[in-house]
N, C-alpha and C positions, 0 to 999 in steps of 0.2 A: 504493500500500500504506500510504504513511502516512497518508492521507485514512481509510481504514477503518479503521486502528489507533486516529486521535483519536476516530472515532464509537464504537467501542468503548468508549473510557474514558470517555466521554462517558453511553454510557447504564448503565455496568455503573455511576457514580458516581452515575446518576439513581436506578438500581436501589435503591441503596445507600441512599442519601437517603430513598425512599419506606419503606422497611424500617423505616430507624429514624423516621421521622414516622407512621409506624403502631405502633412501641413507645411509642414517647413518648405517642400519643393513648390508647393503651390504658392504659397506668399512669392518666394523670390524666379517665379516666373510670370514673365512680363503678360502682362493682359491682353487682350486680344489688339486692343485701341494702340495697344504702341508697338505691335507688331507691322503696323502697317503704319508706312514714315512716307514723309514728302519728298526726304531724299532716295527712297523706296522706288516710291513710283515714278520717277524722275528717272533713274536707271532703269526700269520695267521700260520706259518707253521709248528710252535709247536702243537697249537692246531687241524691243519688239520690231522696230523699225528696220534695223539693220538684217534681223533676220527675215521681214515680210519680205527685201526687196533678196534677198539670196534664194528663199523658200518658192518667190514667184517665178525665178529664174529657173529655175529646175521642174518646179512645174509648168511650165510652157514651152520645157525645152525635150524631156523625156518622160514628164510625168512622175516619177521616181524621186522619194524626198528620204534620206537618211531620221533616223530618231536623233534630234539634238538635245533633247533636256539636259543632259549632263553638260554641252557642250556653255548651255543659258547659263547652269548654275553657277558656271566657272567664269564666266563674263561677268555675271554678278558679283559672285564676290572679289572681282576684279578693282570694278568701279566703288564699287560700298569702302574696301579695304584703302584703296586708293585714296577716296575723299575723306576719310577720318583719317589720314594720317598727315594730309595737308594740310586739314583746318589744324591737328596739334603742333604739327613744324611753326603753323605761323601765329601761335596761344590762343587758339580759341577750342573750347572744351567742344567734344560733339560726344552726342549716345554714344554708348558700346553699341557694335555689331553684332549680332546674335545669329544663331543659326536658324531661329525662327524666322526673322527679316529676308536673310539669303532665301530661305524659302517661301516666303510670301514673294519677293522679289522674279525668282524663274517660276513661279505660279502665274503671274501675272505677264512676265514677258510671252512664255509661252502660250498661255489663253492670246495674245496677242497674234504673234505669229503663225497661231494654227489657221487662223479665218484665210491666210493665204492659200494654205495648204488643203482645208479641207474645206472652201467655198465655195467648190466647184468652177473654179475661172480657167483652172484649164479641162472643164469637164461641161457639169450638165450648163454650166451660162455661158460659157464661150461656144458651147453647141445648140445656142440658140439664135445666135450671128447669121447673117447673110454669107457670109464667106465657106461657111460648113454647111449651109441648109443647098447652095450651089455645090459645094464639092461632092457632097451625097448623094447627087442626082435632082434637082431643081422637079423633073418632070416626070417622075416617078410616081406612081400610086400613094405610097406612103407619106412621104415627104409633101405634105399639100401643100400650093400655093401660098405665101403671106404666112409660112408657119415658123419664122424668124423674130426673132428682137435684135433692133441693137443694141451693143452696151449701150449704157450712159450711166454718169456717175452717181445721180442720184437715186434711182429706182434700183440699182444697184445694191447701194447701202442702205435706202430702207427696205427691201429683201432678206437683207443681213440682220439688221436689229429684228427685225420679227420673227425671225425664225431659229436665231441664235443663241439668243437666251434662253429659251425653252429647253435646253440641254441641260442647263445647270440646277433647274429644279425638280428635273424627271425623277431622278434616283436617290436626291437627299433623306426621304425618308427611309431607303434603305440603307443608307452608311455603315449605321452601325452594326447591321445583319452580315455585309458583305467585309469591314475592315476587322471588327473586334469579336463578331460569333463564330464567322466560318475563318476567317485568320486568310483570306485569299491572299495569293503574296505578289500581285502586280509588278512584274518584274520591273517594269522600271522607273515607276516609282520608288522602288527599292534599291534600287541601282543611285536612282540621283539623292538620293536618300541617306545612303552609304558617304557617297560622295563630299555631300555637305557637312556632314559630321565627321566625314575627315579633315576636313579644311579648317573645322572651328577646336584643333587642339592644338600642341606646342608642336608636334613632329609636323600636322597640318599646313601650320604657315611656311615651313621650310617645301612640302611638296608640293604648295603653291605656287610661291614664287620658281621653282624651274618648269612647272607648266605653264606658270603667264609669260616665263622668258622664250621657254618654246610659242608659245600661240603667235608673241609678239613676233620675230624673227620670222616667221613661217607668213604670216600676216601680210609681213612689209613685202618681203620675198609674192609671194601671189599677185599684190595690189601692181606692184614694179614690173610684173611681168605681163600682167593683162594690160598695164598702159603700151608696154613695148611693141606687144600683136597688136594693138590698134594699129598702130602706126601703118601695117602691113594690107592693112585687108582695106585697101581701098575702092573697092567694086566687088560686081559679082563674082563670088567663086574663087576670094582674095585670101592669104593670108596665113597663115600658119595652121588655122584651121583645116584650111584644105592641102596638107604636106600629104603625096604620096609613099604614105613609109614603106609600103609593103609593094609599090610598083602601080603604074597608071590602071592595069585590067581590076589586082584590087579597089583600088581608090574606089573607080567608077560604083564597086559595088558593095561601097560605103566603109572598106575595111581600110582602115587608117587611124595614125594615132592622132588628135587634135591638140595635144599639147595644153589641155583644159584641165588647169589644178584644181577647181571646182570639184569638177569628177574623181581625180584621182584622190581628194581628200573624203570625196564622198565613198570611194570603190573602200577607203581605208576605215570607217566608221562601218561600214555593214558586213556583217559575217562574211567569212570567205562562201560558203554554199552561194549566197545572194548572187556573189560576182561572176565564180564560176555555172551557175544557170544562167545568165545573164548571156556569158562568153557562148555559151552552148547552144544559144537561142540564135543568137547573131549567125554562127556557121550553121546553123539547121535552116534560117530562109534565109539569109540572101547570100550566105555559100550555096546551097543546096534546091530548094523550094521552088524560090523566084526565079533564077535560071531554066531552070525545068518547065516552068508554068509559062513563064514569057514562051519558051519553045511552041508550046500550043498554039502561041498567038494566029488565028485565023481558023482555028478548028476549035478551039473552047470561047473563044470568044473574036470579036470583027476585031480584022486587023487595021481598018480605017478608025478606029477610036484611040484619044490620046491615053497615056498609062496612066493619069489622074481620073480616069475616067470611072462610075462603080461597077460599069458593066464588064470591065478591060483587071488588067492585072490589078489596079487599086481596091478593086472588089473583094479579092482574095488576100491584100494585103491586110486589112480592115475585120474580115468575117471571120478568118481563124484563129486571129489571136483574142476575137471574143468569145472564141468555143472555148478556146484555152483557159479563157478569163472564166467561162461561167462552169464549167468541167471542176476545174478549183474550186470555184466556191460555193457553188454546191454540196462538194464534197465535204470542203472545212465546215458549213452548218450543219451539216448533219454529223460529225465530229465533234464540234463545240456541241451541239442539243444533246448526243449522247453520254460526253464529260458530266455536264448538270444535271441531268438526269440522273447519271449512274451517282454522282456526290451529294446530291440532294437525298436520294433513297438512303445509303448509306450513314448516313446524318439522321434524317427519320427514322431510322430501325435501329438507330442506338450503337452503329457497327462503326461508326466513321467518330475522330475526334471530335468531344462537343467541349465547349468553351469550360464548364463546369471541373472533367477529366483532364484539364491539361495542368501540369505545372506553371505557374506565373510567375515570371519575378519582378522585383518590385519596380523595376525601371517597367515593365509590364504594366502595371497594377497606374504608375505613373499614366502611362499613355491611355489610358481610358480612362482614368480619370479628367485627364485636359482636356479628350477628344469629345466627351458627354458633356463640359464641363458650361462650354459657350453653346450649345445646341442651341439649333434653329428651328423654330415652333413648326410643327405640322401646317397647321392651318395658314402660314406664308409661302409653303409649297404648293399646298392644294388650291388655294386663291389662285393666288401667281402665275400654278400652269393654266387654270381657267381663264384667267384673265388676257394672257396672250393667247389662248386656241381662238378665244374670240375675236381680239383684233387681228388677226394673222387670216381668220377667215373673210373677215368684210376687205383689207389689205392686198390679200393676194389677188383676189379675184378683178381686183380696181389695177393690180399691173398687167395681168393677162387676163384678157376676155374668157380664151379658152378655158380658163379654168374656175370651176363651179364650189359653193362656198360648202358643200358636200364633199367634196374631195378631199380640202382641208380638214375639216374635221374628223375626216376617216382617217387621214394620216397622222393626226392625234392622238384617237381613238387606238392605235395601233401600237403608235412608237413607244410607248411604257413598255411593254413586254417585250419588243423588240431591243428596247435600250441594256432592259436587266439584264437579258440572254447575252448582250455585247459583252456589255461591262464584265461580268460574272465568268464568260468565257475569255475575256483579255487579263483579267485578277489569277487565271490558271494556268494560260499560254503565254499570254502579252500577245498575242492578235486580235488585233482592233478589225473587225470585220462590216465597219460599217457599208464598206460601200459593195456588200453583197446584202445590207437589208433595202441600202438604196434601191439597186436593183431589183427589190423586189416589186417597189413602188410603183418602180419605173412602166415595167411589165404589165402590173393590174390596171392599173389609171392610162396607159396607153391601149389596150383593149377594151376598155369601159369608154373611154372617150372616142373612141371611131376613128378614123380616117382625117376628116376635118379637126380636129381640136389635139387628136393623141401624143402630136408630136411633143407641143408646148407642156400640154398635160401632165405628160411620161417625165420629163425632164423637169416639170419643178418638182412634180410629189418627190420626185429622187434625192433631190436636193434640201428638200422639206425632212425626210423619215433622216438622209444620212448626217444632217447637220446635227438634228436633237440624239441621233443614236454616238456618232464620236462624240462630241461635245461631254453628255454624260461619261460617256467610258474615260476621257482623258480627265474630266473632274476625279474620278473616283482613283485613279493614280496619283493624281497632286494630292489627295483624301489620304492616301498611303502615304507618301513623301512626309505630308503634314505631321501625322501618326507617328513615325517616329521619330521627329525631330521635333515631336514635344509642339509643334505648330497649332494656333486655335483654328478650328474647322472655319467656326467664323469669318475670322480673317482670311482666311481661304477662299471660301466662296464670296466673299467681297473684292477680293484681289482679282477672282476671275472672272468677277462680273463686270469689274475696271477694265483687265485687260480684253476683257469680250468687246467692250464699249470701243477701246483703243483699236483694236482690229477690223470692227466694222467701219472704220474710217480709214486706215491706214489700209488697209488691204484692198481697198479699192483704187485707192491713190497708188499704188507700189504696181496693180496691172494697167492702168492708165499710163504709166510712165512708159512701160515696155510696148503696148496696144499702138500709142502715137508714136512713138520714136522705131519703131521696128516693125516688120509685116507678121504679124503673129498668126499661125493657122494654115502658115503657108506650106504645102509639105514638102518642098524642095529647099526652103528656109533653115534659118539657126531657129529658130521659134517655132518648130510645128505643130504644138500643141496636139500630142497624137491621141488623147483619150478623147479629146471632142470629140471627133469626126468617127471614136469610136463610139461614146455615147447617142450621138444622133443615131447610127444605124443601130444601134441594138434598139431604139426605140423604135425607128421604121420597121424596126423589124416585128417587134409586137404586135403592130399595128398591120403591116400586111402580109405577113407571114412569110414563108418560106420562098414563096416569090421575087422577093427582094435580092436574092439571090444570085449570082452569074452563073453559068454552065458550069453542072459537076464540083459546084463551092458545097453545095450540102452533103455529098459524100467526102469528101474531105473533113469539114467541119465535124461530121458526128465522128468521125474518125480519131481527131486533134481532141473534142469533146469525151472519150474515153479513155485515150490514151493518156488525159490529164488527171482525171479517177484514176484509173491503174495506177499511175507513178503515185498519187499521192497514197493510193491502199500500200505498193510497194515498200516506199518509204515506211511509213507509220508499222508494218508490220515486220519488217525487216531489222536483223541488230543492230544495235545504237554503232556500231565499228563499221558497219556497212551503208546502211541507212543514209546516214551524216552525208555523205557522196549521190545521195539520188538527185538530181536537181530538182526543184524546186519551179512548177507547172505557170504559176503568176510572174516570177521572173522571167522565167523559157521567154514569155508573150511579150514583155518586154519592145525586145527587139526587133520585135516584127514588123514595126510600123515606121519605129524610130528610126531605125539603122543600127550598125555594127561599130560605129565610130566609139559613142560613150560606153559601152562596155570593152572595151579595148583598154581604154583610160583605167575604169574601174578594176580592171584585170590589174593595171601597173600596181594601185594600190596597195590590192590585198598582198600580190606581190611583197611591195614594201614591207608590208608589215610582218608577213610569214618568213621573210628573211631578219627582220629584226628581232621576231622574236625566237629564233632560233638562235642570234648571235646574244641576244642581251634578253632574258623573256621579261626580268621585274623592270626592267626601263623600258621597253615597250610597251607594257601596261602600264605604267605610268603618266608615257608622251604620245600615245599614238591620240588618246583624245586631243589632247591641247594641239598638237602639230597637225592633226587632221581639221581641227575645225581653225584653225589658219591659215590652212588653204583654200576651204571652202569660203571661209569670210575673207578674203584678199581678194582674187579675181569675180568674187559674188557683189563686194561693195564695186569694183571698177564700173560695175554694170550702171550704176548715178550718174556718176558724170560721163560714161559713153553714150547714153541714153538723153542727157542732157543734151551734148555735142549733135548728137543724132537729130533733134529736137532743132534746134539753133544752125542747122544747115553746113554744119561744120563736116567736112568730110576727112578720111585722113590720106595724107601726100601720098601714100606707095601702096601701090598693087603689084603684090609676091603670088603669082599663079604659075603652072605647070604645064607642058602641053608634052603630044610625043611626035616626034621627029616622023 
């Protein structure tokens, strides 16, 4: 009896202890209200900016965007670390830096820079242009007449505010089911996560400063180099971009390296599988495919038609890699739906960890304490999404006729369940699968709305289900990031509702800059913006069916359409030793449309970095962040003032082209 009596006092004194090490942490952690600072968001907008015009760059260019969170957080604590140490050099006191700040800070750049990314401007609203409603066949069944907008800046951005904030109130009321009962581990919010709490200790600031000395170095180095190529490329078909590395027959068939640090900093930021599917994709059509298929010309399709044309080889360049596109993703939701399913049952039947059964400890016991601590009332969620379904529905239908204030609300009605399934399936994977709910939109509401209207139709609900469905899912990562970095929720969703605010302005103004200063959509261009013109046709496609079609594209297509299943059942069911090497069915498609130029680049990359980490592995994890996102942000900012230049009628002196003898 005395044995049980001492473990008694023993834990009721533990009890006791942890009670007040969680008063004590709670007093001297800052409140929600001072985690969010004016020199905060002042740097959120710097850095939103810099990355809108990088993020829009690549998305008009390949479609294809690297995950930079970690690259934001380090920029933040860049500028934060930077300005408190000037205002103390010249006596003026300023707050401590916190790691809750850093993280309110890439919450908020980020929610900024995504609107670039995922606003659809090189997707469903740039495939509402005159320029792709022409390049898809102007006289076609599907494509009706007048079934175009053009941008302009304003309906643009009120588009954006109505339909953007509706993401960040979808899933709050789940938070706490999805971070602190089921423990879902959002990789990368956990990743930047990591990050930042390495940076706010003593050994942290020393691994800082050699990654801000890399980023910087790497930075200059890219900005220096994209002024140089300018110099070059003065006409068509000018410049370093167009250097025959691999001989004039390559060239023609887009295989060359362009000498684009953008790319290779990007190739060096995404897994090596990315790049080698990527590489693999490039020599499967336009080594292999297009060759072959151009051969037909005058037997699969008139050889009196130009190869822009949908009935001619652009028809096939366009169709298969939407087979491949939706082959994929098909796949992956029935993938994610079975994951949830199978851990949801699990969970229910008492077989799977439940929050109650797991060990906590008290940095644990910490983070849900904070994360419960500043909660946001139900009833500001359930309003709030009420309150935008309703202006969104009188709203939308006032910017496109075609579309009925039924529609809207069906795509409301919808997007909750579709969000959680996102979220909950990227909290397991990190794949963000929104723009395969998009597409689902896209599909129903361009069959429902006919011939006449389905184009417009297909293309906003797309745009409507994939904004609120990312949107949520990338909340619920910064929700994790937050979590444990000890961050108030609060402050969180206020920061990304700043920076949601900052992006629907800024992200319209960053594809305007490139839109008038460059020919975007052009697919013989540096801009070809190759998912538009894929978007348009998959909606024509809904719309008129299989018809749409050129000669013998639908046996092809269901072909490329199962063979994108298989690789993916392949992979997934194959050993991790083996596996790891299947490409990857969403990259393959890639390069179908684009060319073979920027995975060449991307190849250089991974390169780099699989030889660096083979010579040095802990300095390459280290610096391949900072040095990769200094080359993407170096020749990504050049894009300002060439686009200015462009703009201002400014040409440059020399044209470096090629020809053969």
């Amino acid at each position: 009896m005395a044995e049980s009596k001492d473990t008694f006092e023993i834990e009721k004194t533990d009890v006791e202890d942890l009670v007040s090490s969680q008063e004590d942490f709670l007093k001297n952690s800052p409140p929600w209200s001072e985690q969010i600072t004016v020199r905060g968001l002042f740097a959120s907008m710097v850095i939103g900016v810099l990355y809108s015009i990088i993020v829009m760059k690549l998305v008009l260019t390949t479609g294809l965007v690297p995950a930079l969170n970690v690259s934001a957080a380090l920029l933040a604590y860049v500028l934060l670390r930077t300005w408190t140490r000037i205002l103390n050099k010249i006596g003026f006191s300023s707050r401590p830096f916190t790691k809750q700040e850093n993280t309110i800070v890439q919450t908020c750049a980020v929610a900024c820079y995504s609107i670039s990314q995922g606003g659809g401007f090189g997707s469903y609203l740039l495939g509402l242009n005159k320029k792709t409603y022409e390049l898809a066949g102007a006289h076609t069944d599907g494509n009706s007449p007048g079934s175009y907008k053009e941008p302009a800046l304003g309906w643009i951005t009120g588009f954006l505010f109505v339909t953007c904030f509706v993401g960040l109130l979808v899933l709050v009321p789940l938070r706490k089911v999805m971070i602190i009962d089921y423990k879902l581990t959002f990789p990368n919010g956990t990743a930047t996560a990591v990050l930042i709490e390495g940076f706010h200790t003593s050994k942290g600031d020393k691994m800082a400063k050699k990654q801000v000395r890399g980023f910087t170095k790497f930075f200059s180095y890219s900005f220096l180099w994209g002024f140089f190529k300018w110099f070059y490329s003065g006409g068509e078909k000018c410049g370093f971009a167009q250097f025959p590395t691999f001989g004039l027959q390559a060239w023609r068939q887009t295989f060359f390296f362009d000498f684009n640090m953008t790319y290779i900093g990007a190739g060096m930021i995404c897994p090596h599988i990315v790049n080698l599917s990527l590489l693999f994709g490039a020599v499967l059509s336009w080594g292999i495919l297009w060759p072959l298929i151009h051969r037909m010309k005058g037997e699969w399709y008139p050889d009196n038609l130009p190869e822009n044309n949908m009935k001619s080889l652009q028809g096939y360049k366009v169709f298969i890699p939407i087979s491949i596109l939706l082959g994929d993703g098909l796949y992956n939701l029935f993938k994610i739906f079975s994951i949830i399913i199978k851990s949801v049952h699990l969970k229910a039947s008492g077989r799977g960890l439940k929050p109650d059964q797991q060990s906590e400890s008290i940095d644990d016991l910490h983070r849900n304490e904070t994360f419960m601590r500043d909660s946001i009332p139900l009833w500001i969620a359930f309003s709030g999404y009420t309150l935008c379904s309703v202006i969104s529905a009188n709203v939308i239908p006032r910017m496109f006729p075609q579309i009925r204030w039924y529609y809207v609300v069906l795509a409301y009605i919808f997007a909750p369940p579709l969000a959680f399934c996102n979220a909950y399936g990227a909290g397991l994977t990190d794949m963000n699968l929104a723009y395969n709910y998009g597409k689902i939109a896209l599909f129903i509401l361009a069959a429902w709305a006919g011939k006449d209207s389905g184009v417009v139709a297909g293309l906003v609900g797309c745009g409507v289900v994939k904004s609120i469905v990312s949107i949520s899912a990338d909340l619920m990562h910064d929700f994790k990031t937050g979590y444990l970095t000890f961050s108030s929720p609060r402050a969180m969703v206020i920061s990304q509702a700043v920076g949601t605010a900052m992006g629907c302005v800024v992200a319209p103004l960053s594809f305007f800059l490139f839109y008038k200063a460059f020919d975007v959509g052009n697919p013989d261009g540096e801009f070809k913006a190759p998912f538009a013109l894929i978007y348009r046709n998959m909606v024509i496609l809904g719309v008129e069916g299989f018809s749409a079609l050129p000669d013998h594209c639908l046996q092809l297509c269901c072909g490329f359409f199962f063979l994108a299943i298989g690789t993916d059942l392949v992979k997934d069911l194959s050993p991790p030793k083996y596996g790891k090497w299947i490409p990857l069915p969403m990259a393959v498609a890639v390069p179908f449309l684009v060319g073979a130029y920027f995975a060449i680049d991307m190849f250089v990359g991974t390169v780099i970095v699989f030889v660096w980490q083979k010579l040095n592995s802990d300095r390459a994890t280290l610096m391949v962040p900072a040095v990769a996102s200094g080359l993407i942000c170096g020749e990504g900012l050049w894009t300002l003032p060439s686009s200015i230049l462009a703009l201002a009628k400014v040409n440059p002196p020399i044209c470096m082209t090629f020809h053969s003898h």
